[in-house]
C-alpha positions in Angstrom: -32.4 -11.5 42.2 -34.2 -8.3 42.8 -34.2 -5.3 40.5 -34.5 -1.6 41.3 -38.0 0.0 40.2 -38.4 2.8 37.5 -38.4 5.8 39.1 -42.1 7.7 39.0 -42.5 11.0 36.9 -42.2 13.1 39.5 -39.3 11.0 41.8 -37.6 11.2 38.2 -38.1 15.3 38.3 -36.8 15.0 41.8 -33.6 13.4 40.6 -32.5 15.5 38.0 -33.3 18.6 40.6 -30.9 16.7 42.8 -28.0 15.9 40.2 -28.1 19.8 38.8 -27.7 21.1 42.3 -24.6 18.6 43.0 -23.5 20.1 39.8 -24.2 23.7 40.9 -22.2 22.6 44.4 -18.8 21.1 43.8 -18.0 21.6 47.0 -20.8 19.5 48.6 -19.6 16.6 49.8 -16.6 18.5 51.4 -19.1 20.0 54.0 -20.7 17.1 54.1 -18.0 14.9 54.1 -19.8 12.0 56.7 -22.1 11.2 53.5 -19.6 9.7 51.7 -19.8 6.8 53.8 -23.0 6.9 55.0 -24.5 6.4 51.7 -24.5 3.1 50.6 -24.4 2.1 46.9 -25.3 -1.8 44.9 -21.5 -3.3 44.1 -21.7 -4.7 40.6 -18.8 -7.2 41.5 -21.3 -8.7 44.2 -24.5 -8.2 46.4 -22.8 -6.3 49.2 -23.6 -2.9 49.5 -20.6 -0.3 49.3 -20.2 3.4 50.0 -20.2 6.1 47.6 -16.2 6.7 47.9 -15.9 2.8 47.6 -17.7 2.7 44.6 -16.4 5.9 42.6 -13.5 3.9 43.2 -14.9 1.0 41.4 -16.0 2.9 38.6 -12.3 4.8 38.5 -10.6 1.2 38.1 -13.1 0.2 35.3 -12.0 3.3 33.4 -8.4 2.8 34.3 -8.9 -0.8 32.9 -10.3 0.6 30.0 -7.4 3.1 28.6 -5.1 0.3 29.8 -6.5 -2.2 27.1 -6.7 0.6 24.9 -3.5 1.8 24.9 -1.9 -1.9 24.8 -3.3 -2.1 21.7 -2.2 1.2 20.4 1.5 -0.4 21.3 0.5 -3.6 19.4 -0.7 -1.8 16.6 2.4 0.8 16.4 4.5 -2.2 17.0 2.9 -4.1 14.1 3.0 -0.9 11.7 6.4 -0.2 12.4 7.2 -3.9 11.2 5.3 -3.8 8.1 7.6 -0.3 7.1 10.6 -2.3 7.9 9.3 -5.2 5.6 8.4 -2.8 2.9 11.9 -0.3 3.3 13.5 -3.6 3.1 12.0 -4.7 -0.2 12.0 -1.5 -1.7 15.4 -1.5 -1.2 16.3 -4.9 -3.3 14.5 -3.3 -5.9 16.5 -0.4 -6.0 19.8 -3.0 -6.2 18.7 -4.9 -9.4 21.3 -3.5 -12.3 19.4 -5.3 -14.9 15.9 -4.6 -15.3 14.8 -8.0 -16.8 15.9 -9.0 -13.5 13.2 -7.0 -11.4 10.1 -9.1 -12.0 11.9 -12.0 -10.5 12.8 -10.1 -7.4 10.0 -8.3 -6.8 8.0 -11.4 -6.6 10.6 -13.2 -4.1 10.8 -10.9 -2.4 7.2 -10.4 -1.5 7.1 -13.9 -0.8 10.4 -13.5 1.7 9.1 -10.3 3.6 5.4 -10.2 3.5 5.3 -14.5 4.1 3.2 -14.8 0.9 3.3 -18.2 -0.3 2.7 -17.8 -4.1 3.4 -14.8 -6.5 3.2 -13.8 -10.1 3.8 -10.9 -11.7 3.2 -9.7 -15.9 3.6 -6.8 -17.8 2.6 -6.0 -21.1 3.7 -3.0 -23.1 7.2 -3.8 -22.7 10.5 -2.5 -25.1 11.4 -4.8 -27.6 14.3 -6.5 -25.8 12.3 -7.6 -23.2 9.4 -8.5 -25.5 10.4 -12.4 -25.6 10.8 -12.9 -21.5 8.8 -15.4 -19.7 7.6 -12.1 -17.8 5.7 -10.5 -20.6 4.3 -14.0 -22.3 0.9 -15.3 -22.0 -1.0 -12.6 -21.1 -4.2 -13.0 -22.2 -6.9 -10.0 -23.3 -9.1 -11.1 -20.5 -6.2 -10.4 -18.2 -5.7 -7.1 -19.3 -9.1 -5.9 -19.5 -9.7 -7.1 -15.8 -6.5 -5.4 -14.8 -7.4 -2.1 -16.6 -11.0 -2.7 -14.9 -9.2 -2.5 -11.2 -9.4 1.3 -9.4 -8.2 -1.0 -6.4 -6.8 -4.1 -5.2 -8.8 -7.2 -6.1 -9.1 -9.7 -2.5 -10.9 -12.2 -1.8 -11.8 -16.0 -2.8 -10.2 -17.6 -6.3 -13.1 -17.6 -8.6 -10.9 -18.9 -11.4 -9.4 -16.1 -12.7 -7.0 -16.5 -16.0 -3.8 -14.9 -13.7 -3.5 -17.5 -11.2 -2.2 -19.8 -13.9 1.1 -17.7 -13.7 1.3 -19.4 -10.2 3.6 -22.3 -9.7 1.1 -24.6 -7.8 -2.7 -22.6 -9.2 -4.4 -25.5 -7.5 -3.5 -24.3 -4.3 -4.6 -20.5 -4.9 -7.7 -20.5 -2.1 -7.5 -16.5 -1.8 -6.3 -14.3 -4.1 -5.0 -10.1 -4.2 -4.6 -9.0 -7.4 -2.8 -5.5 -8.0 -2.8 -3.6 -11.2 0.4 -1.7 -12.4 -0.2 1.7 -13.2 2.4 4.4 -14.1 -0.1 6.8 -12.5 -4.0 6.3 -10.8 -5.4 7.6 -14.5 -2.3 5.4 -16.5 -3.6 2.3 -17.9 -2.6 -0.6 -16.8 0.3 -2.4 -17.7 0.7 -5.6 -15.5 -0.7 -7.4 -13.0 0.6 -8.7 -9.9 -0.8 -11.7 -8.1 -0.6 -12.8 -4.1 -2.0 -16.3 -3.8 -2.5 -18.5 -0.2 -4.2 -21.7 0.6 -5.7 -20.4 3.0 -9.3 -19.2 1.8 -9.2 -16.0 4.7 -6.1 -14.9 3.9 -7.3 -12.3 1.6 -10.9 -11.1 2.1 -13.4 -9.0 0.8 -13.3 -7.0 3.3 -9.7 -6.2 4.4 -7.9 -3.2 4.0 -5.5 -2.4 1.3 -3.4 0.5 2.5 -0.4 -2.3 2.1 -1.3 -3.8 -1.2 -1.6 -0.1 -2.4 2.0 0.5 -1.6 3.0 -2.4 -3.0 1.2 -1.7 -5.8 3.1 1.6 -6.1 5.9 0.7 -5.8 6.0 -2.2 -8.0 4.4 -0.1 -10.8 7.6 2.3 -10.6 10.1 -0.1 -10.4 8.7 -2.4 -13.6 8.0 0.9 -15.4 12.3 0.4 -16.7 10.7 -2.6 -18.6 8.5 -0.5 -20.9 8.8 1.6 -24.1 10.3 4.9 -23.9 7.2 7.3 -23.4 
């Protein structure tokens, strides 16, 4: 395989006075026209040598190629947004159904679980009215919990390092990966629950993902529990 030698100082100072008049002479290669294929150019798909027209025509299938790929995944990734709105319009809405507030923790966590294919989910709240004070919802809620809850400006993901929460799970054994979500009234609120997304599998939630969803979940769970608390 042979490469092409560096050019010299001054054959480098020769090209560049070449380029800028080819810039300074769009109309060039139209009085010259025979140059096109007389000049012939290094294929990167081979050995063969190709003309100038032959391989600006390369190069203008590469590009092509190029905003092909990257608007296919601008359609996968409207495609996939739009079905994570449906999810979430379609959760929000069951919310909205529930005529008895005790009811809403239950819901909310199924159905995240349904829509969002989250195999285990918990949810507590503490600071609840008096008629609600005795439900499985707002029992055993520990002060750990609650200072790591008010401690969260953002979504906890990532590995289960044995946090006290998971034990609200069904099956904590199996609780690889973890997102936990405080419930806020507001972003300067205190907290006043916790929600809790569990998988076996130990990628499901990393470090390093983004939360724009859990946010929103996060949201909108806080408003909907809010009917469980003391009148402010």
């Amino acid at each position: 395989m042979t490469t092409t030698p560096e050019p010299t100082p001054a054959a480098a100072t020769e090209e560049e006075d070449i380029a800028r008049f080819l810039l300074r002479a769009p109309n060039f290669f139209e009085r010259h026209a025979d140059l096109l294929t007389a000049v012939r150019l290094t294929s990167p798909y081979g050995a063969r040598a190709v003309s100038l027209q032959e391989r600006q025509a390369e190069m203008l299938r590469e590009k092509i190629k190029v905003l092909e790929r990257r608007i296919m995944d601008m359609m996968r990734n409207g495609n996939d947004n739009l079905l994570l709105t449906d999810k979430l319009l379609h959760w929000t809405r069951q919310l909205f159904l529930v005529a008895q507030p005790a009811d809403l923790p239950a819901v909310l966590v199924s159905g995240l679980m349904a829509q969002f294919n989250v195999p285990q989910a918990a949810v507590k709240v503490w600071g609840v009215s008096t008629v609600y004070a005795g439900a499985p919802f707002a029992q055993g809620v520990g002060e750990d919990v609650r200072s790591f809850a008010a401690s969260l400006t953002a979504p906890y993901c990532g590995v289960n390092t044995g946090f006290g929460a998971v034990q609200w799970l069904d099956e904590p054994a199996n609780a690889a990966s973890l997102a936990l979500v405080a419930l806020r009234e507001s972003a300067e609120a205190p907290a006043f629950g916790l929600l809790v997304l569990a998988s076996p599998d130990s990628q499901r939630y990393e470090a390093d993902m983004a939360t724009d969803l859990l946010e929103r979940v996060g949201d909108l769970a806080s408003a909907a529990l809010s009917r469980l608390r003391d009148a402010r």
